[in-house]
C-alpha positions in Angstrom: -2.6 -21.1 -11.0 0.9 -21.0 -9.7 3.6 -22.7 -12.1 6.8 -23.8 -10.4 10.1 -25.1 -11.5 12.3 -27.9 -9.6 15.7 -29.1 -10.8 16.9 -32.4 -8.5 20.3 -33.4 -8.9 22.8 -34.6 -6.6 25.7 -32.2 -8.3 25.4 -28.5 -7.5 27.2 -27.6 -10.5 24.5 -29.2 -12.8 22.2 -27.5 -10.5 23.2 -24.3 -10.8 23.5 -24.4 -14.6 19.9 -26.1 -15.7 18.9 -23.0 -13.0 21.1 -20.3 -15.3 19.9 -22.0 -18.0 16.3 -21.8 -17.6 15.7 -18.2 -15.8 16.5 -16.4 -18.2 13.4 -17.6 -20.4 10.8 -18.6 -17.6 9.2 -16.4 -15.0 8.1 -18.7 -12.7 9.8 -20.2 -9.3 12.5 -22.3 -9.9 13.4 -24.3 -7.2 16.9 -26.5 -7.1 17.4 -29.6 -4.4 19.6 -32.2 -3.8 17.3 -34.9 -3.9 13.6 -35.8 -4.2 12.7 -36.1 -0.5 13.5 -32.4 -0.3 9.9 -32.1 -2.3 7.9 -32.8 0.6 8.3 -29.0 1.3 6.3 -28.3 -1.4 3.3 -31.0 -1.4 1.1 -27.9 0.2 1.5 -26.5 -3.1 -1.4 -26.0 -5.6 -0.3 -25.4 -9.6 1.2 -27.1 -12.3 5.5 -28.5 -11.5 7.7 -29.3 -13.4 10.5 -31.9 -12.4 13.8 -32.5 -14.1 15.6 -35.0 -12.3 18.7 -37.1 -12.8 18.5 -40.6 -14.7 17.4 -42.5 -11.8 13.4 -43.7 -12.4 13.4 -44.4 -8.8 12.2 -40.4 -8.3 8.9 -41.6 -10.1 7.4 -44.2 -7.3 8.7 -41.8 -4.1 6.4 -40.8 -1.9 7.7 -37.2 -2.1 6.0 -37.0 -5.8 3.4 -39.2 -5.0 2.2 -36.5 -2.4 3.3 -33.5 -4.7 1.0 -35.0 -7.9 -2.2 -35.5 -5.3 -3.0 -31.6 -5.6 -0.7 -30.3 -8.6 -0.5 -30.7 -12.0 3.1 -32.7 -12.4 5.0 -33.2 -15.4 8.7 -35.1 -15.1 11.5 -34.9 -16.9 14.2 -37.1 -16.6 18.1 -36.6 -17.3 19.3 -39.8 -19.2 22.4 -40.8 -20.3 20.6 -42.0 -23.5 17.6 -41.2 -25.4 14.7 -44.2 -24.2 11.6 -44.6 -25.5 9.2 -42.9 -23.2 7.1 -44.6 -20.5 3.7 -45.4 -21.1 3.2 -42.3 -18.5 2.9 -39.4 -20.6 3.9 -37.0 -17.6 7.3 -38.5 -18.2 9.9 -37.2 -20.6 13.2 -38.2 -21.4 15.9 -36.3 -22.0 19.3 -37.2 -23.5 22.5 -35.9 -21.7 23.2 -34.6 -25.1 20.8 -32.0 -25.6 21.4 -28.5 -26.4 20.5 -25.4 -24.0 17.6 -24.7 -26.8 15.9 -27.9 -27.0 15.8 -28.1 -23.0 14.8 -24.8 -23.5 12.0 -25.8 -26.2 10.7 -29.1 -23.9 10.8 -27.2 -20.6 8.6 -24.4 -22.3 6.1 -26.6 -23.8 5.7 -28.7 -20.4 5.3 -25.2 -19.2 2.5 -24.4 -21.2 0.6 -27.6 -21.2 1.7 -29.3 -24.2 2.9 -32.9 -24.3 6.6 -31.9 -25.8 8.8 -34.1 -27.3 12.4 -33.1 -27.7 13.7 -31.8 -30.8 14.4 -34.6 -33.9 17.9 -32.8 -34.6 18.9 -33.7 -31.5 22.4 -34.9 -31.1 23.1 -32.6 -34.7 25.2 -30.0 -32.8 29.2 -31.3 -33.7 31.3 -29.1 -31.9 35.2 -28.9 -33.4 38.3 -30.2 -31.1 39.7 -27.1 -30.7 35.9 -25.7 -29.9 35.4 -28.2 -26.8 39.1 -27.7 -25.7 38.2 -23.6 -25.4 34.6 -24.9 -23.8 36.5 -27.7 -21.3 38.9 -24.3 -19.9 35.5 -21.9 -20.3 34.0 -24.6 -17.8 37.4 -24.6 -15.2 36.6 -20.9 -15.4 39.5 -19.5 -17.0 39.2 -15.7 -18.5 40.1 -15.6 -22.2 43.5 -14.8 -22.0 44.5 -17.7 -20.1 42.3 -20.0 -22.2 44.7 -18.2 -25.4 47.9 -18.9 -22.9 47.0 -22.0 -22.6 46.7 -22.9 -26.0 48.7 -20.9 -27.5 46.4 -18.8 -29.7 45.1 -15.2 -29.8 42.8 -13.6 -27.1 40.9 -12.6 -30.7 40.7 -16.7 -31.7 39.3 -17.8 -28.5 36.6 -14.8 -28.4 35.9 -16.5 -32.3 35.6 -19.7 -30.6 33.4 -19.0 -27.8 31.1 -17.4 -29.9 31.2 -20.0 -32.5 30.2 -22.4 -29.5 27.5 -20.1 -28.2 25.6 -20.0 -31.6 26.0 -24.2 -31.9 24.7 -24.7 -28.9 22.4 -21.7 -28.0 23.7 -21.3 -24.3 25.1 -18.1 -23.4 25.8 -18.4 -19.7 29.2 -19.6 -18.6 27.2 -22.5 -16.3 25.0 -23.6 -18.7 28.3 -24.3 -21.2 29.2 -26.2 -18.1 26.3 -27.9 -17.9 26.5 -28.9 -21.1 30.0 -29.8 -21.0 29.6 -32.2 -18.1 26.9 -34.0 -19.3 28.8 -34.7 -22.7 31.8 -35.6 -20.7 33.8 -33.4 -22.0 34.9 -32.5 -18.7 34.5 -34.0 -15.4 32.3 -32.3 -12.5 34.7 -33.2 -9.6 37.5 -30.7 -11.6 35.3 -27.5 -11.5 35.3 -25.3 -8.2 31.5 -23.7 -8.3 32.6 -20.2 -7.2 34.9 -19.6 -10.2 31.3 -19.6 -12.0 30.0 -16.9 -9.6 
């Protein structure tokens, strides 16, 4: 049975993270689109989806996953700026802005395997220092190391410290997952970041 992937979100650079986010660790199609309409591609399709969309429950009556749940196995997940208490559907999963790259990680592989996941109860325990998300705010502009350290005035050696420091809090290696992450705690804002310096 084919298993398939699909990230909608109107920003590309939340996109392209979720997608660096979750390759690594899942060998299955992963699909990203701008919006849900774009799923009418797929409604030929025949396998279990999984959907992580953006906060608005609007995705849930469209026609677009109406027609991809009438010959697929389709499990949601939903991007919210809070954590909710879950719908009555149990296809539907929240999950909080907050999370870390291992606990999307952890929900999106046991929605991958079949099991009704819940997200982590740590959640939200990850405290990241000042100087840690000032290093991760100029990681996710795209800035090399030395002119993070230029910037603010520390070592080349302290900023390597840093960004490994933040790598091991929040179990996300790539560069656009970090940005991911960084958007959706607001620590920086998405219309500041130009998507190829994270090519």
């Amino acid at each position: 049975m084919k298993k398939a992937i699909f990230i909608i979100h109107p920003s590309e650079i939340i996109r392209r993270g979720l997608h660096a986010l979750l390759r690594n660790y899942f060998y299955c199609e992963i699909t990203q689109l701008p919006t849900e309409e774009s799923l009418s591609d797929f409604k030929q399709m025949n396998g279990t989806c999984l959907v992580i969309f953006s906060g608005n429950r609007g995705v849930l009556q469209s026609e677009a996953v109406k027609q991809l749940r009438q010959n697929n196995d389709v499990h949601l997940v939903i991007l919210e700026e809070s954590k909710e208490p879950q719908d009555h559907d149990f296809r539907l999963q929240s999950l909080s802005i907050d999370a870390s790259g291992e606990e999307i990680q952890q929900l999106v592989q046991n929605l991958v395997q079949g099991k009704n996941a819940e997200t982590s109860s740590n959640q939200g325990n990850i405290e990241l220092s000042v100087r840690e998300k000032e290093v991760l705010k100029l990681v996710a502009l795209g800035l090399s190391n030395k002119e993070i350290a230029d910037q603010l005035f520390i070592s080349v050696h302290t900023v390597i410290s840093h960004r490994k420091n933040i790598t091991e809090k929040l179990g996300i290696k790539s560069i656009s997952g970090l940005t991911v992450y960084a958007i959706l705690n607001k620590i920086i804002d998405p219309d500041t970041i130009d998507p190829e310096k994270l090519i």
